[in-house]
C-alpha positions as CSV (number, residue, x, y, z in Angstrom):
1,X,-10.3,7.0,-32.0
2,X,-12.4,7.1,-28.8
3,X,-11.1,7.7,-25.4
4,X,-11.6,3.7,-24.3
5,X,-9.6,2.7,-26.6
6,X,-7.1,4.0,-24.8
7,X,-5.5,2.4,-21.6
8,X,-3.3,4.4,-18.5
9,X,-0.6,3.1,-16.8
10,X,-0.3,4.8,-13.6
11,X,3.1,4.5,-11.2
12,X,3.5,5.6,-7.7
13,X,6.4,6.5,-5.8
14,X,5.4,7.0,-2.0
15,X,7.5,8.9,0.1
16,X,7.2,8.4,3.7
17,X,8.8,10.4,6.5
18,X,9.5,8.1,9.2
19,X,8.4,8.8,12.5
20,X,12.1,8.8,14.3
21,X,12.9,11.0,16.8
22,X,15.7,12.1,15.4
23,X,17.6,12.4,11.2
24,X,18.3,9.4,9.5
25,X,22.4,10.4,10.0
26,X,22.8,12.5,13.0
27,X,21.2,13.0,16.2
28,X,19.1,16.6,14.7
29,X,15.4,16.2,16.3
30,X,12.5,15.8,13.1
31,X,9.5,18.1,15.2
32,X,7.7,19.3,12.2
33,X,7.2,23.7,12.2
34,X,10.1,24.5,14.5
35,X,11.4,28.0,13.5
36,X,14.0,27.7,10.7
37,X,17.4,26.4,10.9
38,X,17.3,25.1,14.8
39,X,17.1,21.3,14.1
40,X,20.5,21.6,11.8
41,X,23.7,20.0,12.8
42,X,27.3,20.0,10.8
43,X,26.0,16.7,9.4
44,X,22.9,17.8,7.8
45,X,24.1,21.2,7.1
46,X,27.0,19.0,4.8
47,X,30.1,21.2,6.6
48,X,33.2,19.7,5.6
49,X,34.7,16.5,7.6
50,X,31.2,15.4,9.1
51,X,30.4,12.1,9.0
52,X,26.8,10.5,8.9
53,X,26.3,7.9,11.0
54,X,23.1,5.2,10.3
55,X,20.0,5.5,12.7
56,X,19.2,2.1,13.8
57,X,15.5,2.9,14.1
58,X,15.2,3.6,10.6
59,X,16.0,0.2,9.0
60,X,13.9,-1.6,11.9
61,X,10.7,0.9,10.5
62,X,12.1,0.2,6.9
63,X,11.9,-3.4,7.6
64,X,8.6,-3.3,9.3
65,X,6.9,-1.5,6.2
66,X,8.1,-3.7,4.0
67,X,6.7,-7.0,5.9
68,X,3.8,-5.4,5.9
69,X,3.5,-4.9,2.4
70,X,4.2,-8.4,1.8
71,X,8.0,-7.7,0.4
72,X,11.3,-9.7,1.0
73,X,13.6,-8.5,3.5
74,X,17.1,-7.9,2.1
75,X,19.9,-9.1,4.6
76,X,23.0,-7.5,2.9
77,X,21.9,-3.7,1.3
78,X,23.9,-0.8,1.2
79,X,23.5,3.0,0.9
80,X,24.2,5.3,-2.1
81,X,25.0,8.7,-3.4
82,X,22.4,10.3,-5.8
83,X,23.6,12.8,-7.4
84,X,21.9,16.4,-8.2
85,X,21.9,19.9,-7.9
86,X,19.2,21.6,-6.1
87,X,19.4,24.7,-3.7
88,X,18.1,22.9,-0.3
89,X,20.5,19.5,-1.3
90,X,23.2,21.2,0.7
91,X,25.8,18.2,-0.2
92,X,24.9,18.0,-4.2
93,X,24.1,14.8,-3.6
94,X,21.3,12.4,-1.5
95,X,21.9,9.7,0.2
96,X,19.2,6.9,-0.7
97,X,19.8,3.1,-1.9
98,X,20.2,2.3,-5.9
99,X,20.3,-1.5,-6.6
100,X,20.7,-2.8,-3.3
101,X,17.2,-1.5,-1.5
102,X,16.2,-3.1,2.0
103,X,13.1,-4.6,0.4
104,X,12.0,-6.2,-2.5
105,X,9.2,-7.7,-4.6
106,X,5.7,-7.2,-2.1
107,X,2.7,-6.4,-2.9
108,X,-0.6,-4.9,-1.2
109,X,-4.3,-5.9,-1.8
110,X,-6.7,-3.8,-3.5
111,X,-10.6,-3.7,-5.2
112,X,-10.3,-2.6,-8.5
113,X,-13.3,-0.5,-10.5
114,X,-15.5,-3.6,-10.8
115,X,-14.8,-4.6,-6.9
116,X,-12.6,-7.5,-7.9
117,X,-9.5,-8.1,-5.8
118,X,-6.5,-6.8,-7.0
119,X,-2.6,-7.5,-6.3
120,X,-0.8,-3.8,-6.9
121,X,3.1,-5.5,-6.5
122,X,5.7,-3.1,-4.7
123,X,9.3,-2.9,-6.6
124,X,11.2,-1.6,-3.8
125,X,11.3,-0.2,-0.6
126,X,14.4,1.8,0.3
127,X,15.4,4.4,3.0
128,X,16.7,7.7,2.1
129,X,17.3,11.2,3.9
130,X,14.7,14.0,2.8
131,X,16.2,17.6,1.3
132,X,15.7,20.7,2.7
133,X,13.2,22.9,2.3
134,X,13.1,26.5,0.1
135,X,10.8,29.5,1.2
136,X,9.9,31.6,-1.8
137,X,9.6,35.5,-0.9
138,X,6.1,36.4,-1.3
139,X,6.8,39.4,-3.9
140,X,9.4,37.0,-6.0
141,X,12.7,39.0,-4.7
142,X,14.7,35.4,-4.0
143,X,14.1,32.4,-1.5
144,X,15.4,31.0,1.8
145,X,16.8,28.1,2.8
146,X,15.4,25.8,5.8
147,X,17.3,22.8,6.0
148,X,15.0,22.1,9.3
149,X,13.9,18.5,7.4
150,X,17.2,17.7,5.7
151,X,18.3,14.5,6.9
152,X,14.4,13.4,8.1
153,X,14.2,10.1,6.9
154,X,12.1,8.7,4.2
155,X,11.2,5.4,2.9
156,X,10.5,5.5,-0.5
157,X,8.0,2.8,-1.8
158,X,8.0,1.8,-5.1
159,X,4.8,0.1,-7.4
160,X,4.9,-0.9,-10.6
161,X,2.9,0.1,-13.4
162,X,0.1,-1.9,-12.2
163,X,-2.9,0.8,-11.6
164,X,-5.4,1.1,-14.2
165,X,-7.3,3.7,-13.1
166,X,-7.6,6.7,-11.1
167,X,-9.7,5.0,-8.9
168,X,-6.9,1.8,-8.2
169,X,-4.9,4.7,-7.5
170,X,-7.0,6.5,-5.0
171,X,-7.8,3.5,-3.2
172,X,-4.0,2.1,-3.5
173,X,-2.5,4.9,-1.6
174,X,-5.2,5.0,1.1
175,X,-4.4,1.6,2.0
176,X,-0.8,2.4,1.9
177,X,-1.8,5.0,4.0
178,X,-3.7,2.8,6.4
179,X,-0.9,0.2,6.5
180,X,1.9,2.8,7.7
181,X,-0.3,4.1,10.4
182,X,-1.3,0.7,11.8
183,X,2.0,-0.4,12.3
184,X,3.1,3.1,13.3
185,X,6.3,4.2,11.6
186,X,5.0,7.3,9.8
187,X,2.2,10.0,10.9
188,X,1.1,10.2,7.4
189,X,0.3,13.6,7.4
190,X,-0.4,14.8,4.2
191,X,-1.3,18.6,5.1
192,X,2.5,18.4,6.8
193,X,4.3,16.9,3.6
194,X,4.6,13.2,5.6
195,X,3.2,12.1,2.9
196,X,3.4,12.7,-0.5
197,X,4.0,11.0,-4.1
198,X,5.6,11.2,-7.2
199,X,2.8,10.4,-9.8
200,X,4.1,8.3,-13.3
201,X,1.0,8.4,-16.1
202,X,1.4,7.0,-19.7
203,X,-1.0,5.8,-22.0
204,X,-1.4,3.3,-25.0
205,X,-3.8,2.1,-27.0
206,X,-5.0,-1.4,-25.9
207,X,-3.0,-4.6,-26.6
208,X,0.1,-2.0,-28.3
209,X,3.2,-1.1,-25.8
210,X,3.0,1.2,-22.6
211,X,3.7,4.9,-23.9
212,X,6.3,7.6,-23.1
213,X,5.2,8.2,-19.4
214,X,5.9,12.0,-17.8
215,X,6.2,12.5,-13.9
216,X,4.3,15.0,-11.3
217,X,6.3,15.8,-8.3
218,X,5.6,15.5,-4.6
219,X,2.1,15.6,-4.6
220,X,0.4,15.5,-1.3
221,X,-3.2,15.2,-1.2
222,X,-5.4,12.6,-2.5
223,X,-8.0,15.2,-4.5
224,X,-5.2,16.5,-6.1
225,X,-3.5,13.6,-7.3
226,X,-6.8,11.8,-8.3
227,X,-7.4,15.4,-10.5
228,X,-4.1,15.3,-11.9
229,X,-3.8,12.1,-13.2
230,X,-7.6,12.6,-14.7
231,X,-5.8,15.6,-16.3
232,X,-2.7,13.7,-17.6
233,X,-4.6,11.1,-18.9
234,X,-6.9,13.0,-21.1
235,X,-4.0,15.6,-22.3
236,X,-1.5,12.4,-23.5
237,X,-4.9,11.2,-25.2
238,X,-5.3,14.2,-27.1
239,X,-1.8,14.8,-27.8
240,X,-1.7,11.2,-29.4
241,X,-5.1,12.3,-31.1
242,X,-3.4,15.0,-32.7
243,X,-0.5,13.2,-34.1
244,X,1.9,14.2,-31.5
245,X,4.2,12.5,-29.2
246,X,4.5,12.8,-25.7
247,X,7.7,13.8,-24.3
248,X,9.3,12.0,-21.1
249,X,9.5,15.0,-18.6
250,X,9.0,16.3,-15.4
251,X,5.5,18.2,-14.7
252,X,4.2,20.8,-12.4
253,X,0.6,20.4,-11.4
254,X,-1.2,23.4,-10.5
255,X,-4.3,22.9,-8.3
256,X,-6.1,26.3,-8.8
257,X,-5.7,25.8,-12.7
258,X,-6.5,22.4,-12.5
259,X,-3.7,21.7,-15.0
260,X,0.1,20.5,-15.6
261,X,3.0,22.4,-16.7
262,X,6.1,21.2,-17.8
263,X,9.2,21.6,-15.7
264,X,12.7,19.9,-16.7
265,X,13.1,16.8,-18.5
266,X,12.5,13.6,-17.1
267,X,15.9,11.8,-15.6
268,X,16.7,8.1,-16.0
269,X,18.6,6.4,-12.9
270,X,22.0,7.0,-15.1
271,X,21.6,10.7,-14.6
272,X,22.3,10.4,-11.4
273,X,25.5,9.1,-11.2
274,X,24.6,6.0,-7.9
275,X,27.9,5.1,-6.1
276,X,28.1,3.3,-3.1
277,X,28.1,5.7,-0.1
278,X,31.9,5.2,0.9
279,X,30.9,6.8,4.6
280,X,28.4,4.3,5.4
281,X,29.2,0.4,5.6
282,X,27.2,-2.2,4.0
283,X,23.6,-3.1,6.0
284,X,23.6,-6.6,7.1
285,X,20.4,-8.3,8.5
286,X,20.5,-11.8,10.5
287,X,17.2,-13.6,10.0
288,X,16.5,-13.4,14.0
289,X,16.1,-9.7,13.8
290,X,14.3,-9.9,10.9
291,X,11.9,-12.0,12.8
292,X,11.7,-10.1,15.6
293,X,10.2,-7.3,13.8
294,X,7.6,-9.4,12.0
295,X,6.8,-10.9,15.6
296,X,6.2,-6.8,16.9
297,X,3.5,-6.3,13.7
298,X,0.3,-4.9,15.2
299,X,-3.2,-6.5,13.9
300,X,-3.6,-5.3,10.4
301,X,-6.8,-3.6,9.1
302,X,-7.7,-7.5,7.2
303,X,-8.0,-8.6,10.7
304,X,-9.4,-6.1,12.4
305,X,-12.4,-6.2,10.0
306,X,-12.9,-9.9,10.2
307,X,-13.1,-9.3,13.9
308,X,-15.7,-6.5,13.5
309,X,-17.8,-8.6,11.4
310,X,-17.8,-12.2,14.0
311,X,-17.4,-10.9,17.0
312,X,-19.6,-7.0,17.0
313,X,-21.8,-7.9,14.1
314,X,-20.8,-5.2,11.9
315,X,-21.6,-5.7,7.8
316,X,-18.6,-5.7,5.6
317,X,-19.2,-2.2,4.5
318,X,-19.2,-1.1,7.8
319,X,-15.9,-2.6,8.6
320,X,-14.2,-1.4,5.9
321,X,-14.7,2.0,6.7
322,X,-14.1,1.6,10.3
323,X,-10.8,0.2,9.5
324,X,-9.7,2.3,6.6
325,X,-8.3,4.7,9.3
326,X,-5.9,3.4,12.5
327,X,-7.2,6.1,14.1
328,X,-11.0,6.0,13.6
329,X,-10.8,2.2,14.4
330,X,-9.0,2.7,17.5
331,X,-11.3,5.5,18.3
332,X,-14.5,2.9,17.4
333,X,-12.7,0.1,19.6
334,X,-12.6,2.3,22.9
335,X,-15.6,4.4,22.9
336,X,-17.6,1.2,22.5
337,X,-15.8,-0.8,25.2
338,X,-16.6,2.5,27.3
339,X,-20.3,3.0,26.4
340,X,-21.1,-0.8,25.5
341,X,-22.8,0.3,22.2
342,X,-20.4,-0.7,19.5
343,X,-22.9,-0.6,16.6
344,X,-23.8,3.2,17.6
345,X,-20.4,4.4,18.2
346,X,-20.2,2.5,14.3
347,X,-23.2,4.5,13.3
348,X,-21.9,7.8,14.6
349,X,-18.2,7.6,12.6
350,X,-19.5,6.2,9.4
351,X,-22.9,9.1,9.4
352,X,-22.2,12.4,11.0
353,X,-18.8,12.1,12.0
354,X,-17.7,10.9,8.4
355,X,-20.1,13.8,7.3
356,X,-18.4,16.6,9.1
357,X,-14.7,15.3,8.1
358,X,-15.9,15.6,4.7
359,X,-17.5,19.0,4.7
360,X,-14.1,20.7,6.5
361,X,-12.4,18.2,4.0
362,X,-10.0,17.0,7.0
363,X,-8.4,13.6,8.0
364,X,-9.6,11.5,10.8
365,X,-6.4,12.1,12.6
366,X,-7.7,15.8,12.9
367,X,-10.8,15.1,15.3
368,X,-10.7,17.2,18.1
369,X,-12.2,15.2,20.9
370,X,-11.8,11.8,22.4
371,X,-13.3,8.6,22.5
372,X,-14.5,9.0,26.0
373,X,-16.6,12.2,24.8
374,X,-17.6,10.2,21.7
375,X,-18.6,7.6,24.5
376,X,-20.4,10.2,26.8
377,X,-22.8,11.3,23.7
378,X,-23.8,7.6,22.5
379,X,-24.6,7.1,26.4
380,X,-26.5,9.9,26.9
381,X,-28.7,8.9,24.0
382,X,-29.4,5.1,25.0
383,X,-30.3,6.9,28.7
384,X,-32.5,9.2,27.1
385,X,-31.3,12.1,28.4
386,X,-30.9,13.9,25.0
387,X,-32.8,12.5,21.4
388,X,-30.6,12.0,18.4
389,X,-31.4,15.3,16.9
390,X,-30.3,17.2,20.2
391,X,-27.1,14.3,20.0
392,X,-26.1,15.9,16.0
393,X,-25.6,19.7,18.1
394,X,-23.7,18.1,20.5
395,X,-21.3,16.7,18.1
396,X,-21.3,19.8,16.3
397,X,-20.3,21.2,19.6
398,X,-17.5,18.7,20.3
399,X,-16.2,19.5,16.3
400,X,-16.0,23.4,17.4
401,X,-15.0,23.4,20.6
402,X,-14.5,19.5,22.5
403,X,-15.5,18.7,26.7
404,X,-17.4,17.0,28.3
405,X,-21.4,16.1,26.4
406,X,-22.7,16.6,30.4
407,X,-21.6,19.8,30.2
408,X,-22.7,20.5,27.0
409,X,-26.5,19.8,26.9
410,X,-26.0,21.8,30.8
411,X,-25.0,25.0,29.3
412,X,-27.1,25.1,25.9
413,X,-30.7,23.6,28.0
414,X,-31.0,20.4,25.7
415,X,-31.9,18.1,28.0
416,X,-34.7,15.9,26.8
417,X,-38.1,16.1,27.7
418,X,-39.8,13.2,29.3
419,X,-42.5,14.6,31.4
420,X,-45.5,13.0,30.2
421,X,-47.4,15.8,31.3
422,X,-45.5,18.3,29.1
423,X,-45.2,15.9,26.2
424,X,-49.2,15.5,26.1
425,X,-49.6,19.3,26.4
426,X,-47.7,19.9,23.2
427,X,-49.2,16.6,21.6
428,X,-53.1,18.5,22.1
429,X,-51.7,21.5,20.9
430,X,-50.1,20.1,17.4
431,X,-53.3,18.3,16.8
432,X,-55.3,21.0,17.1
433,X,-53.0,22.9,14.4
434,X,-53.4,20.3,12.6
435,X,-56.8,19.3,11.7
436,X,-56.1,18.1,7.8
437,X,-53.1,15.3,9.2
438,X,-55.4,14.1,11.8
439,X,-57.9,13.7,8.5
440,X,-55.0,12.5,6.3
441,X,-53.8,9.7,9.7
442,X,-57.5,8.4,10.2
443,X,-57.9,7.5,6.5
444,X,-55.1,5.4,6.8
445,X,-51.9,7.6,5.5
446,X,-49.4,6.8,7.6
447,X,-47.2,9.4,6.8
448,X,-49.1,11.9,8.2
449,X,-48.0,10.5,11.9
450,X,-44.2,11.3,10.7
451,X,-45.9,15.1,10.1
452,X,-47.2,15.2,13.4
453,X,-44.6,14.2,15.2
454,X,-42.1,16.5,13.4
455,X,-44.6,19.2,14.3
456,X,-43.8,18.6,17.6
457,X,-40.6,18.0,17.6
458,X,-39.6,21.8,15.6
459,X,-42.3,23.0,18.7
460,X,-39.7,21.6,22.0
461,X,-36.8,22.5,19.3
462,X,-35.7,18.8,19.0
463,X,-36.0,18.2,22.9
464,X,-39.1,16.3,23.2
465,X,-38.2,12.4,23.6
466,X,-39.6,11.3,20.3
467,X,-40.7,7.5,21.2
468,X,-43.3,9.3,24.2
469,X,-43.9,11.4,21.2
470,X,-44.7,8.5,18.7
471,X,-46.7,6.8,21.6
472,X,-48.4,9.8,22.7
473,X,-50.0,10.5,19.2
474,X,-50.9,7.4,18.3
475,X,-53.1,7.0,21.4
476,X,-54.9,10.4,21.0
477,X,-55.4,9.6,17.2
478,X,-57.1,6.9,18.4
479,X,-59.4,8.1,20.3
């Protein structure tokens, strides 16, 4: 049987670390790469007798993600014990929420493979501390506990087996991405574990019941969980090929192998053992606070973009893009109120900056310089002072080491040329070269003027103002 015969069922299970200033259950600070064991506390160390007590802020960011995501707000939840072993789960057990979560039933927006829209629907959003963390001896001698992030708080969010393709799932967590960062309750930083999902995969073939499904574990980059679910779908395919079944487990995905390795068995929610946390009372929400939260959302990418598009001009494919990222559109929103150029500053992120991000395969939140200096270089340009080559160095500078554009073009002697006298010197001199493109231009081929001009443009090394240029050969070839 073919390969599109078959369908995947993908599942994701986001977890979020919330961007609190302190645990979920004590008053430990969350800083991310302090030295081991100095954000640790009796409560989130689990010593005998102490007592966690609930951080307010987390239920209001709980709450917030979950009206974003279109969910309903539960006004009477609770927290739970989930019980496990595991070496940086210093109580055996996790606190999280079982069958009483703070939100329920949402949904968020996607395209799927065909660019239709697409309703993904969120189970459940519920709040939950984080474990520990276990440092493995580089020559394999034993491991180290940090229990630095036990107790950071986490929302976990929930889909359900509505993502057909790896693709839907790419694009599903990037606008889960996008959503927490607009409305500011988690950094998302991938590279710093913030971010990071358990991946569920099964397959079946078309129109007969979803198959056995297996799990990868806190996976935390988008290359690697579009590679591994690729991976997973096409091994379950073959196993089912081959007359096999596939057994419900947990998997390991390797990145450098580009493969999955089979860890424990998968657990069902009974393996746990849920109880109501008997330390923490029962949440209860009145529908003014509720409110109050929904009334503190910030403008969502959806309206940003419709913004873009009737207000700046902007096409729909630009907008998207500009709005895919908080931080790029916030970036886009100040350097053009600064320079006045909106659609440049547009051109910039979505070309070259875009470019760059995706050569050093970083996040916009990584870009070194500001939108004033982003500002600075689109100015520069529509004064003249530099030509959009010379502009491409500059931002090259500003990736490797970011200040001022001025200063720049000052130390490295770009500024453009626009001395008429200079420009027509160089202009004689790349005609003269060139006898065969002054031919080729005067029996009409137009692309020899395009030559010319880039003749002269490699001969001022990109600092020759290239509409003088333009002007400057036509009226010689003229003559």
């Amino acid at each position: 049987m073919a390969r599109e015969d078959y369908e995947v069922i993908i599942g994701l299970e986001v977890h979020a670390e919330l961007s609190t200033k302190t645990k979920i259950f004590c008053s430990c600070k969350t800083d991310f790469g302090a030295e081991p064991n100095t954000q640790i506390c009796p409560v989130c160390m689990a010593l005998p007798g102490a007592l966690p007590v609930l951080n307010e802020k987390v239920v209001e960011y709980a709450v917030k993600a979950g009206l974003a995501t279109n969910c309903e707000i539960s006004k009477d939840s609770r927290n739970d014990r989930k019980n496990y072993f595991y070496p940086d789960l210093p109580k055996s057990y996790q606190i999280s929420q079982a069958d009483k979560p703070l939100c329920n039933h949402g949904y968020i927006e996607i395209e799927d493979d065909d660019g239709n829209p697409k309703k993904v629907r969120i189970l459940r959003i519920h709040i939950e501390e984080d474990a520990g963390k276990l440092n493995h001896n580089e020559f394999g001698t034993g491991s180290l506990v940090d229990l630095n992030r036990s107790g950071v708080p986490l929302i976990e969010i929930v889909s359900e087996p509505d993502i057909r393709s790896v693709g839907e799932a790419d694009r599903y967590l990037k606008k889960l991405k996008s959503i927490l960062q607009y409305i500011d309750v988690s950094d998302c930083k991938m590279q710093e574990g913030s971010l990071r999902a358990d991946v569920n995969v099964s397959v079946h073939k078309k129109g007969e019941p979803f198959g056995t499904r297996t799990e990868m574990k806190n996976m935390n980059s988008f290359k690697s969980i579009t590679r591994a679910i690729e991976y997973e779908r096409d091994r379950q395919i073959d196993e089912l090929e081959r007359g096999n079944t596939i057994t419900q487990e947990t998997l390991r995905w390797d990145d450098l192998e580009g493969r999955t390795f089979s860890m424990r068995n998968k657990e069902d929610s009974e393996d746990y053992r849920y109880f109501p946390e008997p330390d923490l009372g029962v949440i209860k929400l009145s529908d003014e606070y509720i409110e109050n939260i929904r009334k503190e959302l910030p403008e969502m990418p959806e309206s940003r973009k419709e913004r873009y598009m009737n207000e700046i001009g902007l096409s729909e494919k630009d907008s998207n893009s500009i709005t895919s990222s908080k931080f790029l559109s916030d970036l886009f929103e100040e350097a053009g109120k600064i320079s006045g150029n909106y659609k440049a500053v547009c051109n910039w992120i979505n070309s070259d900056i875009a470019r760059i991000l995706n050569e050093k395969e970083e996040d916009p939140e990584q870009i070194p310089f500001s939108a004033k200096e982003l500002a600075e270089l689109v100015k520069l340009i529509d004064k003249g002072t530099i030509s959009s080559s010379i502009a491409k160095k500059v931002l090259d500078e500003l990736f490797e080491n970011p200040r001022d554009p001025n200063k720049i073009i000052e130390e490295k002697g770009w500024v453009q040329i626009s001395d008429e006298s200079q420009i027509k010197e160089v202009v004689l001199k790349v005609l003269a070269e060139n006898g065969q493109s002054v031919l080729d231009y005067k029996a009409g081929k137009d692309r020899a003027l395009g030559y010319l001009v880039g003749q002269a443009m490699k001969q001022t090394k990109g600092k020759a103002n290239p509409k003088m240029l333009n002007e400057m050969f036509i009226e010689e070839l003229k003559k």
